[in-house]
PyMOL Python script that loads the backbone (N, CA, C, O; Angstrom):
from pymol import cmd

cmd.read_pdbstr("""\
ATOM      1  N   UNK A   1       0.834  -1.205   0.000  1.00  0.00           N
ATOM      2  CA  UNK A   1       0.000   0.000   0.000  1.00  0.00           C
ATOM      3  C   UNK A   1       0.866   1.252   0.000  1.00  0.00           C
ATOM      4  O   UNK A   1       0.337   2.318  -0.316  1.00  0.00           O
ATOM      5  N   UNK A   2       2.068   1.213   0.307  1.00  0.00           N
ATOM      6  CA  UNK A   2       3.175   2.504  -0.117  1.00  0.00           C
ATOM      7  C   UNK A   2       3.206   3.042  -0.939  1.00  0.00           C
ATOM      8  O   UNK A   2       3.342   4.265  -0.987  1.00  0.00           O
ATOM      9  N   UNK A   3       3.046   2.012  -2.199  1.00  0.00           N
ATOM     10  CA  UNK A   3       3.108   2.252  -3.428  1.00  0.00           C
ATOM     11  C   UNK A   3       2.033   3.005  -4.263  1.00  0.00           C
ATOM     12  O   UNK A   3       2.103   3.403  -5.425  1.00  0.00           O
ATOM     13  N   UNK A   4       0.771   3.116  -3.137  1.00  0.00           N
ATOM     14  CA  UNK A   4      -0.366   3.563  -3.819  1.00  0.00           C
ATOM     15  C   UNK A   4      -0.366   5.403  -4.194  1.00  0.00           C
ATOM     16  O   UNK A   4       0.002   6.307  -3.445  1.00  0.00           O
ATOM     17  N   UNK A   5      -0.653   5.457  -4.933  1.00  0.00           N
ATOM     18  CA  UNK A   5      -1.025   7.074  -5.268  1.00  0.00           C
ATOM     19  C   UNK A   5      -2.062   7.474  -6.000  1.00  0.00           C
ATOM     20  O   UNK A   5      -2.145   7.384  -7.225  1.00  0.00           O
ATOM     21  N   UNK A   6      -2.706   7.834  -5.405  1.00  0.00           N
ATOM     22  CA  UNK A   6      -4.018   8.062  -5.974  1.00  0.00           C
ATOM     23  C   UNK A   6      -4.649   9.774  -7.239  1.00  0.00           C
ATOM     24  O   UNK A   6      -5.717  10.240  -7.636  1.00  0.00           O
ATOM     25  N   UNK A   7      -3.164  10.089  -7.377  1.00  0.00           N
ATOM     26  CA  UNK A   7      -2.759  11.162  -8.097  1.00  0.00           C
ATOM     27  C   UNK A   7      -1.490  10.808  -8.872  1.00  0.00           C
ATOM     28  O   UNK A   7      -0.570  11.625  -8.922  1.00  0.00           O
ATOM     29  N   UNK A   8      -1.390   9.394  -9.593  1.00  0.00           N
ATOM     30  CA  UNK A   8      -0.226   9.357 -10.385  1.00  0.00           C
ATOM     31  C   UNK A   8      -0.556   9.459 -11.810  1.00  0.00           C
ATOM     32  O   UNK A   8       0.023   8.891 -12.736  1.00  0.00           O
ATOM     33  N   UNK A   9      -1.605  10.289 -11.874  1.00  0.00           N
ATOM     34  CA  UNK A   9      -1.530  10.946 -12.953  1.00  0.00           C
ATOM     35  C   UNK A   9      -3.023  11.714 -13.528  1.00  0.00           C
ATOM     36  O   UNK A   9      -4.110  11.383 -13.055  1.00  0.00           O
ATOM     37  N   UNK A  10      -2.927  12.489 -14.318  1.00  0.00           N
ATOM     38  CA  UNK A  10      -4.035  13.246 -14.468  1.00  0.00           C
ATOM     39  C   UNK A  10      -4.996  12.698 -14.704  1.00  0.00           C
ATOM     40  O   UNK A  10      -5.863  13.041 -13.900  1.00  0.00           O
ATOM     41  N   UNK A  11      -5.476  11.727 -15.669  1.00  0.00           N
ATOM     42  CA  UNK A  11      -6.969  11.018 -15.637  1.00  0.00           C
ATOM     43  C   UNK A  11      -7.309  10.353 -14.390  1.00  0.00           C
ATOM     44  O   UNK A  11      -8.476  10.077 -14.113  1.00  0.00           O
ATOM     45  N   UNK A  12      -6.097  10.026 -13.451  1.00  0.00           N
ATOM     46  CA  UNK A  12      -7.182   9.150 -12.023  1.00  0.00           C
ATOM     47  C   UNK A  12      -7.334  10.891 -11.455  1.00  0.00           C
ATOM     48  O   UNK A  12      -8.371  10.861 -10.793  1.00  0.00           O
ATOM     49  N   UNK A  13      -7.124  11.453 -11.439  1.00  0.00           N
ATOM     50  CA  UNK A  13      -6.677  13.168 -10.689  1.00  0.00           C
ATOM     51  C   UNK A  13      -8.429  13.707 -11.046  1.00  0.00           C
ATOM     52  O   UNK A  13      -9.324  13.937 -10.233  1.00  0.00           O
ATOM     53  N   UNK A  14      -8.458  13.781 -12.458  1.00  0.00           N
ATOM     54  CA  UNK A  14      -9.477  13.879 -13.062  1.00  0.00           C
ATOM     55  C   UNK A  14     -10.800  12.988 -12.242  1.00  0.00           C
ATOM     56  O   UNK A  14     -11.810  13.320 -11.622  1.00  0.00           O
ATOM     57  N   UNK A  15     -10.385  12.155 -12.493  1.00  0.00           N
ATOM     58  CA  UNK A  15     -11.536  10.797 -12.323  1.00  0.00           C
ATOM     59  C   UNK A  15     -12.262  11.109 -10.738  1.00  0.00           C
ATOM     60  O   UNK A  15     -13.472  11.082 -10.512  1.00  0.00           O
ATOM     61  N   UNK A  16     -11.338  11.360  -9.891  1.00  0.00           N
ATOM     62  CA  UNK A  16     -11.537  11.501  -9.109  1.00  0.00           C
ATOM     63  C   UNK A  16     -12.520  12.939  -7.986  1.00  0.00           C
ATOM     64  O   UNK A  16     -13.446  12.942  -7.174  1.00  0.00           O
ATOM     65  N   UNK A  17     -11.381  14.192  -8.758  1.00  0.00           N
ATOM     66  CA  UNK A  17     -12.439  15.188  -8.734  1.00  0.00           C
ATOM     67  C   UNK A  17     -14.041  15.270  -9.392  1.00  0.00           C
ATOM     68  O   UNK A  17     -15.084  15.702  -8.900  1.00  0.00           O
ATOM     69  N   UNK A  18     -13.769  14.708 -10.608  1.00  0.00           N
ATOM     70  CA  UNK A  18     -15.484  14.210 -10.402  1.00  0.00           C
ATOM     71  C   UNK A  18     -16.384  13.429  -9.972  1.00  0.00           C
ATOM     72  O   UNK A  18     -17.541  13.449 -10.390  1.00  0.00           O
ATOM     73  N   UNK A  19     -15.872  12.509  -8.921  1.00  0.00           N
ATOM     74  CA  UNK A  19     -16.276  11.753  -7.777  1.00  0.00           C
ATOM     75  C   UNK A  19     -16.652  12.607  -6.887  1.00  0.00           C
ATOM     76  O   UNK A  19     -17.826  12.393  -6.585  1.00  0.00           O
ATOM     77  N   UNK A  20     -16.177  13.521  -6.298  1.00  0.00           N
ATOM     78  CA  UNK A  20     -16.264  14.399  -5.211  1.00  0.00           C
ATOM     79  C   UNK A  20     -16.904  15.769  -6.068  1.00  0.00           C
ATOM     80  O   UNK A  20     -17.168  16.651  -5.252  1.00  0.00           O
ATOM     81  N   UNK A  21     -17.120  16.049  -7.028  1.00  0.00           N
ATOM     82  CA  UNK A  21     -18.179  16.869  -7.594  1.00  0.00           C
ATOM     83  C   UNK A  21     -19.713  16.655  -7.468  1.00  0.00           C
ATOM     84  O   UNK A  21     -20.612  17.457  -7.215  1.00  0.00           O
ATOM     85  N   UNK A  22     -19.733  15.220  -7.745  1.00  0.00           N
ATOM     86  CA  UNK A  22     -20.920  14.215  -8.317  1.00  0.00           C
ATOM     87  C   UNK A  22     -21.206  14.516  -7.163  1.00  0.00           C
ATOM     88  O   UNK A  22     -22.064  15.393  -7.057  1.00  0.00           O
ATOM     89  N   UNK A  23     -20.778  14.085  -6.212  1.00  0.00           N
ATOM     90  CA  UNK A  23     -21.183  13.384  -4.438  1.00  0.00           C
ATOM     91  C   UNK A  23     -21.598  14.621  -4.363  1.00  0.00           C
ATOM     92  O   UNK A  23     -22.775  14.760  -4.697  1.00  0.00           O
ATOM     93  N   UNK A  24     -20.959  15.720  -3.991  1.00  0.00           N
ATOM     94  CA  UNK A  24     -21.323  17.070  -3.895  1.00  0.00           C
ATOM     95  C   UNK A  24     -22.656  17.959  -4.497  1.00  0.00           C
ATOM     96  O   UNK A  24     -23.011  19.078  -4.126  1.00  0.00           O
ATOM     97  N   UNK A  25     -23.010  17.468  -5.095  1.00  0.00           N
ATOM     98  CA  UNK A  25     -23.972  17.779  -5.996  1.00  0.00           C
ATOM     99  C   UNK A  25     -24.748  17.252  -5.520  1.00  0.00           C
ATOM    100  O   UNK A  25     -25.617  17.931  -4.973  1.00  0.00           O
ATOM    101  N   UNK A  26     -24.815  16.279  -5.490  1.00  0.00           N
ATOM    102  CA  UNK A  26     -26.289  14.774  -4.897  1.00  0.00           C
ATOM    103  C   UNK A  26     -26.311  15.602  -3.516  1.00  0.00           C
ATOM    104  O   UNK A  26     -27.321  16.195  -3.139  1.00  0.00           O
ATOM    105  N   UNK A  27     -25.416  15.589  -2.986  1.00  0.00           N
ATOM    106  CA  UNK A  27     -25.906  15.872  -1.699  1.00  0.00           C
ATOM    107  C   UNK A  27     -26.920  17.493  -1.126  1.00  0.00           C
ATOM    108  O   UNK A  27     -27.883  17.832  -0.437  1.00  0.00           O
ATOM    109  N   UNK A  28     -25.635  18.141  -2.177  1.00  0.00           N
ATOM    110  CA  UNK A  28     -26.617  19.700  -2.325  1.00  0.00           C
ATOM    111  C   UNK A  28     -28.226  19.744  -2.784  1.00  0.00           C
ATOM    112  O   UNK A  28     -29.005  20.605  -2.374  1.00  0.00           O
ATOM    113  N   UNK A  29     -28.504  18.915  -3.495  1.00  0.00           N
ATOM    114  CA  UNK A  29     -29.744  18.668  -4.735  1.00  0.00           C
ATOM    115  C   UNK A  29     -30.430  18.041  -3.484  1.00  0.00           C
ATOM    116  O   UNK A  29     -31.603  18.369  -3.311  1.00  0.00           O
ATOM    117  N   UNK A  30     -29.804  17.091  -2.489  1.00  0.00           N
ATOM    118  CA  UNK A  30     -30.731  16.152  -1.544  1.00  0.00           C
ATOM    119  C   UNK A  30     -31.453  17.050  -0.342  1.00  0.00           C
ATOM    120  O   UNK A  30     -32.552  17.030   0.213  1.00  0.00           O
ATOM    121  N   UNK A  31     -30.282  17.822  -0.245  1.00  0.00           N
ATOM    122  CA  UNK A  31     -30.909  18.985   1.076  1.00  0.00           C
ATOM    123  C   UNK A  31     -31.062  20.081   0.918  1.00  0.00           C
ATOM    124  O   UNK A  31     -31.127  20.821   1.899  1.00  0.00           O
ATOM    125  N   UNK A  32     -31.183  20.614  -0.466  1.00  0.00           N
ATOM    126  CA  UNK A  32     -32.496  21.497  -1.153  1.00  0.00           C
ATOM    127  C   UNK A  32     -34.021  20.983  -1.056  1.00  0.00           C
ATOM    128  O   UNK A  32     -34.975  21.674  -0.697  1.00  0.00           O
ATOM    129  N   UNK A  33     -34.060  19.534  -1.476  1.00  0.00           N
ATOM    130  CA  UNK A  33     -35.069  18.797  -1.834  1.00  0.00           C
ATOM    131  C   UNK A  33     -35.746  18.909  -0.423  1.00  0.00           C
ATOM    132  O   UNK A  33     -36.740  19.625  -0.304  1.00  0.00           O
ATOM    133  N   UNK A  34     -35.120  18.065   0.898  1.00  0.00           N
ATOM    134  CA  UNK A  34     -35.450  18.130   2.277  1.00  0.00           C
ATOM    135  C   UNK A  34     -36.528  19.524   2.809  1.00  0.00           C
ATOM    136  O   UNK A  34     -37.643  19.522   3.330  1.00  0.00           O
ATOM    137  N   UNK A  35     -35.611  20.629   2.403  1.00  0.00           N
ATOM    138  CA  UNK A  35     -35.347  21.765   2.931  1.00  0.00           C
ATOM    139  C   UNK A  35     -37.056  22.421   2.473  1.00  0.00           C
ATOM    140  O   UNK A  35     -37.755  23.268   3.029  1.00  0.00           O
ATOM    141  N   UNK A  36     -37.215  21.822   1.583  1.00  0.00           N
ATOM    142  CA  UNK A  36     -38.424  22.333  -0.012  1.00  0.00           C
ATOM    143  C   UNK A  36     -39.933  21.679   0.768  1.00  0.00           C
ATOM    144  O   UNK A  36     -41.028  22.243   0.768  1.00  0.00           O
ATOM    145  N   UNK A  37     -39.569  20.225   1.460  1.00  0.00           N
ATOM    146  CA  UNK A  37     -40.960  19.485   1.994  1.00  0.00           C
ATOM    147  C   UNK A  37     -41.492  20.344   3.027  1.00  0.00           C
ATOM    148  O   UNK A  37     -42.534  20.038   3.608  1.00  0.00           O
TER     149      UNK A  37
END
""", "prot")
cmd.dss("prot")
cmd.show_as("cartoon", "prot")
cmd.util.cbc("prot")
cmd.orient("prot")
C-alpha cells in the first residue's frame, strides 16, 4: 500500500475530482429537496 497514489496521474486526478463533484452535488440537490418538503 506505499506504493499507492491516488494522483499518479491526471486522468485518475481527473476521475476523481469528479467523484467528489458528483457526491457534492447529490448531496446539495438532496438537502435542497429536504429543505423544499
Amino acid at each position: 500500500m506505499s506504493q499507492f497514489n491516488p494522483l499518479r496521474n491526471e486522468r485518475d486526478a481527473f476521475r476523481v475530482l469528479l467523484y467528489v463533484l458528483a457526491v457534492a452535488a447529490v448531496v446539495l440537490v438532496a438537502t435542497l429537496v429536504i429543505q423544499a418538503l
